[in-house]
Biotite code that builds the C-alpha atoms (Angstrom):
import biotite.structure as struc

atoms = struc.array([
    struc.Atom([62.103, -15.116, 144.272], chain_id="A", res_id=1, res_name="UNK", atom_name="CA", element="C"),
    struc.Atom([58.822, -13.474, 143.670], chain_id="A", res_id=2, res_name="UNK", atom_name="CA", element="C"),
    struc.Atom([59.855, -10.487, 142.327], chain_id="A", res_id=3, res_name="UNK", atom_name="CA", element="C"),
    struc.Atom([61.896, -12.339, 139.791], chain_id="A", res_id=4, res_name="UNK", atom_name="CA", element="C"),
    struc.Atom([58.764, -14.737, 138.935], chain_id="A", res_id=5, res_name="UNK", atom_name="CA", element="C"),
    struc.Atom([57.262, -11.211, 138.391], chain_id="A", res_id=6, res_name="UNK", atom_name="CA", element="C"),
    struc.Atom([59.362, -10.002, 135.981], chain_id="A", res_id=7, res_name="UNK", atom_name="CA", element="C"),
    struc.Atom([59.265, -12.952, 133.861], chain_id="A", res_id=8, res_name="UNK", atom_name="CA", element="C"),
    struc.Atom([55.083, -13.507, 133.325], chain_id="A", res_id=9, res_name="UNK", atom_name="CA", element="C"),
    struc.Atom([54.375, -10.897, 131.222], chain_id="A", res_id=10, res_name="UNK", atom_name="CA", element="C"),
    struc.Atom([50.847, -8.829, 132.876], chain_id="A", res_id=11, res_name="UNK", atom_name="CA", element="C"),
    struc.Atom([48.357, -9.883, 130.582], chain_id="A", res_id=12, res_name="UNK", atom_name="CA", element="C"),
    struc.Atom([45.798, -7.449, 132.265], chain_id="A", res_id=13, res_name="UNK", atom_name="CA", element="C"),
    struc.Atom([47.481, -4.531, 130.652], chain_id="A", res_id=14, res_name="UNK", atom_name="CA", element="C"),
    struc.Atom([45.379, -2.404, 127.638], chain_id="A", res_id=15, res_name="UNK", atom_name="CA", element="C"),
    struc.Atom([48.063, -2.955, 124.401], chain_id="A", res_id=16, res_name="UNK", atom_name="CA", element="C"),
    struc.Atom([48.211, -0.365, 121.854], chain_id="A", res_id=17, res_name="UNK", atom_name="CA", element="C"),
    struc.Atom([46.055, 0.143, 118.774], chain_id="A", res_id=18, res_name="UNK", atom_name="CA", element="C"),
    struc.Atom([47.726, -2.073, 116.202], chain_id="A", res_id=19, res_name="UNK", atom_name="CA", element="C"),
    struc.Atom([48.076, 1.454, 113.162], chain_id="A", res_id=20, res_name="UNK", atom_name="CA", element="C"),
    struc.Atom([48.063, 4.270, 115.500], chain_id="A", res_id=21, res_name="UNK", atom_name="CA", element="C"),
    struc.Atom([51.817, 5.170, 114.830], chain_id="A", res_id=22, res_name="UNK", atom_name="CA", element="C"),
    struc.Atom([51.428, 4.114, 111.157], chain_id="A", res_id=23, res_name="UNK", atom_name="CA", element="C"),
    struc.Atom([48.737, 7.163, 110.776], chain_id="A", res_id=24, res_name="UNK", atom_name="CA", element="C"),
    struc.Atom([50.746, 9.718, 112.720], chain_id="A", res_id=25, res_name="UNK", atom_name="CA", element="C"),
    struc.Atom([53.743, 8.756, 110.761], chain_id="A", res_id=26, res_name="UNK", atom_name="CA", element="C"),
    struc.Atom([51.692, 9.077, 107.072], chain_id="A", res_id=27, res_name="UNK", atom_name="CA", element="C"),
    struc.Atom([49.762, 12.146, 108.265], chain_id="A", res_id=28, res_name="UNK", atom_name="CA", element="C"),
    struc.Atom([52.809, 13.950, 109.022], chain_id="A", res_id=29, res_name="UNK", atom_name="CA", element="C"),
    struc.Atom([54.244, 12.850, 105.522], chain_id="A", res_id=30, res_name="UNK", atom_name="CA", element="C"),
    struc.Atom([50.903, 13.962, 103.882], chain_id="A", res_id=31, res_name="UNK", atom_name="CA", element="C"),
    struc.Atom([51.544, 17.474, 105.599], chain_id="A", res_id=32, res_name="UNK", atom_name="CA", element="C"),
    struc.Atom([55.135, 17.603, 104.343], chain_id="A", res_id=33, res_name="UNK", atom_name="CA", element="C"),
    struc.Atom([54.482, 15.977, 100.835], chain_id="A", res_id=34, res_name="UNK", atom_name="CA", element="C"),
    struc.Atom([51.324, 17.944, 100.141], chain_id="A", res_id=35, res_name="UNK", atom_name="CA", element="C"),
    struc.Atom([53.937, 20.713, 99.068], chain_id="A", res_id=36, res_name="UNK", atom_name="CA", element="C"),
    struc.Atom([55.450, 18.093, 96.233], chain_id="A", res_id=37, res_name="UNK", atom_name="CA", element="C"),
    struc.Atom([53.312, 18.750, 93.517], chain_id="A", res_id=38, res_name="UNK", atom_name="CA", element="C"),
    struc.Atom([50.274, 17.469, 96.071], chain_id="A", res_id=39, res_name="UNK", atom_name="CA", element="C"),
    struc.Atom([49.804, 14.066, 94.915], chain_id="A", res_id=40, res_name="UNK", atom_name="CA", element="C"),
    struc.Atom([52.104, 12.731, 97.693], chain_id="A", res_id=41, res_name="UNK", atom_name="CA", element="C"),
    struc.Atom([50.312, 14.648, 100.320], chain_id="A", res_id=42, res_name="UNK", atom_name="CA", element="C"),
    struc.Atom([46.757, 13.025, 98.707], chain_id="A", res_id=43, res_name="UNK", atom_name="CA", element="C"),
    struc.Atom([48.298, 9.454, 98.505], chain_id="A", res_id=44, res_name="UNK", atom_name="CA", element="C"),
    struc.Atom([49.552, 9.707, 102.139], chain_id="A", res_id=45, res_name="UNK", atom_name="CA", element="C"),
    struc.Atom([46.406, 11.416, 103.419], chain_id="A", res_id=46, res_name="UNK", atom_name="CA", element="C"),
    struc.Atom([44.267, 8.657, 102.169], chain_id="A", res_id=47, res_name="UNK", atom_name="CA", element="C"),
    struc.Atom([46.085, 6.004, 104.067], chain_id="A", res_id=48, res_name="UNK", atom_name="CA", element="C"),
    struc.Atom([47.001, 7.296, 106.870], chain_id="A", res_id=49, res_name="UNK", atom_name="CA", element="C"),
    struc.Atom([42.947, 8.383, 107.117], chain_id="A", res_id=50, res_name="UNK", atom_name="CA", element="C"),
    struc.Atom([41.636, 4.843, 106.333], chain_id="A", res_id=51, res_name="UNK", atom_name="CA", element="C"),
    struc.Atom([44.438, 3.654, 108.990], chain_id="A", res_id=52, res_name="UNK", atom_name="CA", element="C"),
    struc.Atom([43.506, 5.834, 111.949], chain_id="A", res_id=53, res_name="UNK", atom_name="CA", element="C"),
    struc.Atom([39.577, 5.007, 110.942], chain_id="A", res_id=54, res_name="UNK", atom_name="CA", element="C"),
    struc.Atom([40.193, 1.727, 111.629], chain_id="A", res_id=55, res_name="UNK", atom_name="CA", element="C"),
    struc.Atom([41.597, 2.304, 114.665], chain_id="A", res_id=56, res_name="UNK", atom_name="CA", element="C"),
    struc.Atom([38.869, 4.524, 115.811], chain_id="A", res_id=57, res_name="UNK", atom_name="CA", element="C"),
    struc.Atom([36.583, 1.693, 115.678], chain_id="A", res_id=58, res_name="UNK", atom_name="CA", element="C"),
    struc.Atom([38.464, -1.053, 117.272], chain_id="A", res_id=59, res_name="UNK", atom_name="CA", element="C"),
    struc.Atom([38.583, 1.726, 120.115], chain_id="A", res_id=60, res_name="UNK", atom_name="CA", element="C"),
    struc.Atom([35.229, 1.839, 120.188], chain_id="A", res_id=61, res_name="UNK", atom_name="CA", element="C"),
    struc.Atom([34.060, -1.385, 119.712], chain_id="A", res_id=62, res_name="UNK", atom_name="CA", element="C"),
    struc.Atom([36.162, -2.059, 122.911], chain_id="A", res_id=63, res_name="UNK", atom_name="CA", element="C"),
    struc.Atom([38.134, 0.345, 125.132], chain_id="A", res_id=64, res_name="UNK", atom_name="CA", element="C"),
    struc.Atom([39.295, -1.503, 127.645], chain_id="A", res_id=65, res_name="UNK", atom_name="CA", element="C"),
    struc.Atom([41.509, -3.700, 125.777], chain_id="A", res_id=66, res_name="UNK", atom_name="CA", element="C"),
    struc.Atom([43.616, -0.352, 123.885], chain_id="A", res_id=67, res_name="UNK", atom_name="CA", element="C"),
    struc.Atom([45.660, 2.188, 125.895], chain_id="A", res_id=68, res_name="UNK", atom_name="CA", element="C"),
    struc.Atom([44.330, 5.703, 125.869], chain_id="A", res_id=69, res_name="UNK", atom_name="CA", element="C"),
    struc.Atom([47.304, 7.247, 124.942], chain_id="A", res_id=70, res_name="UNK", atom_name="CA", element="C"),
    struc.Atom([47.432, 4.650, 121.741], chain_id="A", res_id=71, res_name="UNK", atom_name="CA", element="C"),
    struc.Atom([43.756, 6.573, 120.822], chain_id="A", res_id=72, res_name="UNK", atom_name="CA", element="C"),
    struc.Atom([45.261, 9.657, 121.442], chain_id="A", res_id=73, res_name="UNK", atom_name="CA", element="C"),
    struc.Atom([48.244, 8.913, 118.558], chain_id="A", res_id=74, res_name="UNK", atom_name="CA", element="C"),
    struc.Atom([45.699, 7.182, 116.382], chain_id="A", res_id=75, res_name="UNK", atom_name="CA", element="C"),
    struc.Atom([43.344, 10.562, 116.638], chain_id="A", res_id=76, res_name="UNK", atom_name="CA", element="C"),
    struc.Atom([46.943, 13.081, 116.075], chain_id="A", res_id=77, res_name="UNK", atom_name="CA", element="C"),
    struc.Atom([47.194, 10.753, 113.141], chain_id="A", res_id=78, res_name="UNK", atom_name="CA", element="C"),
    struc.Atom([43.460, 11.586, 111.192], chain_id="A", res_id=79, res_name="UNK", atom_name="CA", element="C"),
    struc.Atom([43.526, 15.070, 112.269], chain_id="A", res_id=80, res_name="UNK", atom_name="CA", element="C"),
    struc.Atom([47.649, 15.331, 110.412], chain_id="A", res_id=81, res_name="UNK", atom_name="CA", element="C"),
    struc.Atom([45.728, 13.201, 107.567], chain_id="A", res_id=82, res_name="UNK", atom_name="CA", element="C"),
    struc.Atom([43.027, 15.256, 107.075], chain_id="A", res_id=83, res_name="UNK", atom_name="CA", element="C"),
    struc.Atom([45.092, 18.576, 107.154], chain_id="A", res_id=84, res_name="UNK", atom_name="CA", element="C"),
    struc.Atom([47.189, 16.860, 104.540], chain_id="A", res_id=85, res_name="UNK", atom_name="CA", element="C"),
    struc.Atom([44.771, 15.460, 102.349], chain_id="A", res_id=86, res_name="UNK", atom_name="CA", element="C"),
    struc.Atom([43.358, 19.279, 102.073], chain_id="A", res_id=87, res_name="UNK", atom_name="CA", element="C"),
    struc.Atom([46.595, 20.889, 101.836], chain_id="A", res_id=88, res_name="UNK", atom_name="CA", element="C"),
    struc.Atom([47.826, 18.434, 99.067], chain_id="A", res_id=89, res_name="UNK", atom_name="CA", element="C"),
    struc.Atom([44.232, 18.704, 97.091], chain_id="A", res_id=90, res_name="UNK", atom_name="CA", element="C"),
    struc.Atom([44.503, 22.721, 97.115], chain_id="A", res_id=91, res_name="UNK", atom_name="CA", element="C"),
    struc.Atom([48.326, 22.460, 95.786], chain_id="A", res_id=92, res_name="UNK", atom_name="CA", element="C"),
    struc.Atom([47.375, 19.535, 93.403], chain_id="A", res_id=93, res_name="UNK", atom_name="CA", element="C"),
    struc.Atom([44.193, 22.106, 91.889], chain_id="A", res_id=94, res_name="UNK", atom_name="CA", element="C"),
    struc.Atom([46.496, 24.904, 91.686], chain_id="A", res_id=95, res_name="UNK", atom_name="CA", element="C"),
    struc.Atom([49.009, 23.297, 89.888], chain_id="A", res_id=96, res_name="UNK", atom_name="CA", element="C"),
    struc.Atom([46.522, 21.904, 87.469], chain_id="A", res_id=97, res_name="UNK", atom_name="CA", element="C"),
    struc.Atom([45.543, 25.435, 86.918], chain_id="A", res_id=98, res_name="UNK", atom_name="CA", element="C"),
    struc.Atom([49.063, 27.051, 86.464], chain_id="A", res_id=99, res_name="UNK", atom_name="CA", element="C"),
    struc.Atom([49.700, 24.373, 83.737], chain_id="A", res_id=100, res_name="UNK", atom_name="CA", element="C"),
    struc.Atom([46.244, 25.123, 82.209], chain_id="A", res_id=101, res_name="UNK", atom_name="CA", element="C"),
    struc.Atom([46.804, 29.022, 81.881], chain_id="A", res_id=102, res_name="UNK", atom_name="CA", element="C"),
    struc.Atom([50.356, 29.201, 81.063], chain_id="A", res_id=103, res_name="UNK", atom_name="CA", element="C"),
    struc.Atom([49.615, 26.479, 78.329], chain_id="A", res_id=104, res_name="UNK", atom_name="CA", element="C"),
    struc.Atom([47.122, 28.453, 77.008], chain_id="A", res_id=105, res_name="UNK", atom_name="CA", element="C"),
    struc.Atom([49.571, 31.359, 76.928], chain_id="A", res_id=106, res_name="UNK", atom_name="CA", element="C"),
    struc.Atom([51.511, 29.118, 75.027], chain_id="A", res_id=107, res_name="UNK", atom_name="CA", element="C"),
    struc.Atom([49.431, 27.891, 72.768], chain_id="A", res_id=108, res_name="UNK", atom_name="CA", element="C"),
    struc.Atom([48.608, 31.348, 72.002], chain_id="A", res_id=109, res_name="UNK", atom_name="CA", element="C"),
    struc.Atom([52.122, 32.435, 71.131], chain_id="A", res_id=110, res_name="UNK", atom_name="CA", element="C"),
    struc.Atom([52.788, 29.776, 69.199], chain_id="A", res_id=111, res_name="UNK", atom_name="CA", element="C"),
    struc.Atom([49.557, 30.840, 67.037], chain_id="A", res_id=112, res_name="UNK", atom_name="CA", element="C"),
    struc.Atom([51.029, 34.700, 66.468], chain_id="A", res_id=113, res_name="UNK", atom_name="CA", element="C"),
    struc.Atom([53.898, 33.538, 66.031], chain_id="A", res_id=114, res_name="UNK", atom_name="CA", element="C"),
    struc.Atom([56.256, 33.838, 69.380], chain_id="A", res_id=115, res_name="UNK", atom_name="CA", element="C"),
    struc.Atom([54.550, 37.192, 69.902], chain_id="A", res_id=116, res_name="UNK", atom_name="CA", element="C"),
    struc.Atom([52.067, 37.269, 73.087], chain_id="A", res_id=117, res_name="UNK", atom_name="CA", element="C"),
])
């Protein structure tokens, strides 16, 4: 009878998880994926999943007793994916700001002699 009382009290003494910690692992890997669409997606997802995972990182800290390790550990996965993404999204976003710049200025250029470069 016990053991069946057991089951049915939940254990309140038990650390719970860190309420965004999957949310940033999930948007930093998107941020490392999307970076490679044109960047902005990478940037967007970066951002969030960063302010996310910062969050978490101080509920941790303000109190680690009451979060699970392991939810810290997701939450930290999470900024480090973020950041990579956020810098691999702002390099692609720069360089395609530059192709567009140079090969309109080519064009711009040919249209000036005349469809002759």
């Amino acid at each position: 009878m016990n053991e069946q009382q057991n089951l049915i009290t939940p254990n309140y003494n038990q650390p719970s998880n860190l309420p965004n910690a999957t949310a940033s692992l999930v948007l930093g890997i998107i941020a490392i994926v999307g970076a490679f669409c044109y960047g902005i997606v990478g940037v967007i997802c970066g951002i969030i999943g960063l302010i996310l995972a910062n969050k978490d990182k101080k509920l941790y800290q303000a109190s680690p007793e009451m979060y699970a390790s392991s939810s810290y550990s997701t939450s930290n996965a999470g900024r480090i994916c973020s950041i990579i993404g956020l810098i691999l999204g702002a390099i692609f976003f720069l360089l395609i700001i530059i192709y567009f710049v140079m090969f309109g200025s080519l064009f711009m250029e040919a249209m000036r002699n005349g469809g002759k470069l």
